[in-house]
C-alpha positions in Angstrom: 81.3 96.1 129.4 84.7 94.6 127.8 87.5 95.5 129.9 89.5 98.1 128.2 92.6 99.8 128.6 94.6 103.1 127.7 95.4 103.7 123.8 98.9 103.7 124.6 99.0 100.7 126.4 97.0 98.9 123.5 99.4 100.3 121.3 102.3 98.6 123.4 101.2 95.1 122.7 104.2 93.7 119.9 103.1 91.4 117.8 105.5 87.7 117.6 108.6 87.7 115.7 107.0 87.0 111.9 109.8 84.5 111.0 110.6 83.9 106.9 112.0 81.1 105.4 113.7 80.6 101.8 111.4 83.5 100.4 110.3 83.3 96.6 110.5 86.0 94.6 107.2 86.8 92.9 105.6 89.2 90.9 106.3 92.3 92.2 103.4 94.6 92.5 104.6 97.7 90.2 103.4 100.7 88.1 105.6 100.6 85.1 105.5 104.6 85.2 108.3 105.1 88.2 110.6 102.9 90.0 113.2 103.1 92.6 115.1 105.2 90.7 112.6 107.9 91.0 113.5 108.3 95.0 115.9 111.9 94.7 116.3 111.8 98.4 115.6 109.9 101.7 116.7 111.7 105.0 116.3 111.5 108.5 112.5 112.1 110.1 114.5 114.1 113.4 110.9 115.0 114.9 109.4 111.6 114.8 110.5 110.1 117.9 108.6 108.7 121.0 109.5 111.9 123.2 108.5 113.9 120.3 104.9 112.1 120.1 103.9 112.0 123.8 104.9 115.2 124.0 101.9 116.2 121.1 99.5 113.1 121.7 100.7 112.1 125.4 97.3 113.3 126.8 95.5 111.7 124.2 97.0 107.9 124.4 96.8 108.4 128.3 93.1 109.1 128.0 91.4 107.2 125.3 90.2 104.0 126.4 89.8 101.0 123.9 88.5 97.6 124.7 91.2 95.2 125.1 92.1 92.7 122.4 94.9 90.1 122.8 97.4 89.9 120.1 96.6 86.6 118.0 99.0 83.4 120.3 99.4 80.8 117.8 103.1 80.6 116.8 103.3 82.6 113.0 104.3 80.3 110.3 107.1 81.8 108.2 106.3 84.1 105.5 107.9 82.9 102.0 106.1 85.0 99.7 104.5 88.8 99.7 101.0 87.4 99.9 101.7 85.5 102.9 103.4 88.9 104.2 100.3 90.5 103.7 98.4 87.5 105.6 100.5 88.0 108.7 100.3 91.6 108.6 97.0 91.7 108.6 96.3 89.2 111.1 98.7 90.9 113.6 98.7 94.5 113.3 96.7 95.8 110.3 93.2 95.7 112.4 94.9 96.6 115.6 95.8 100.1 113.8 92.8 100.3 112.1 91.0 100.1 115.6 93.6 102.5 117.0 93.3 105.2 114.7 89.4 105.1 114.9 89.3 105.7 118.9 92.0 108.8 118.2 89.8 110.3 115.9 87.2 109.7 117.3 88.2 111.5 120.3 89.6 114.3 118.2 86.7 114.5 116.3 85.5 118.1 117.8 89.0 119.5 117.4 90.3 118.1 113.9 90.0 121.4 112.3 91.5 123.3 114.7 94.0 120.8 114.8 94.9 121.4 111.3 94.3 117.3 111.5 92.6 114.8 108.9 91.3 111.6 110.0 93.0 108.6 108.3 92.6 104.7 108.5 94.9 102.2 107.3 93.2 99.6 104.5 94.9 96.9 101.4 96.1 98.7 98.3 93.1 97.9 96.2 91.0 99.6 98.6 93.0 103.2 98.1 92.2 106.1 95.5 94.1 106.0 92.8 95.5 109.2 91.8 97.3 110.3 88.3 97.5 106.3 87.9 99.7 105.4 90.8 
């Protein structure tokens, strides 16, 4: 078997330092039907802080085991556009958190409900539902 290792400590692993480099601006990726301006208000998330999560999911990152995966080594190149953002984030932490959020839920699974919890996975734009056309 692969070794593995606590969901917490997988979760530990940072990924390098994405470095940019005279970014381009490019088409931005909008829905003519809201903007910015549309934010009314943007405070501070008090309850989501590391004490405040390994006090609710402590148990649960301490006991899920995941099979290990080393974070990608070769040096990043710099990022100049959004798709080559999307490149890096992908290669470095969009399948890690996809794989991290499966083994939670799939520990949870018995106790979702009870939970008052829905299972989620993290996936591109293209691939979500699009609702009232945003």
């Amino acid at each position: 078997m692969a070794n593995t290792q606590t969901l917490l400590d997988y979760l530990m692993v940072a990924p390098p330092g994405l470095p940019t480099e005279d970014t381009n601006k490019t088409p931005n990726t909008i829905n003519d039907s809201y903007s910015w301006r549309d934010i009314e208000n943007v405070g501070h998330w008090s309850e989501f802080t590391y004490t405040r999560i390994m006090q609710h999911y402590g148990n649960l990152l301490h006991q899920v085991q995941i099979a290990s995966e080393p974070m990608p080594n070769s040096p990043p190149q710099p990022i100049n556009t959004e798709p080559m953002f999307a490149v890096r984030f992908t290669t470095y932490i969009q399948s890690r958190l996809r794989r991290a959020l499966r083994a939670g839920f799939q520990h949870l699974a018995p106790q979702l409900a009870n939970l008052r919890l829905t299972s989620i996975t993290i996936d591109i734009g293209d691939a979500a539902r699009i609702i009232d056309n945003f």
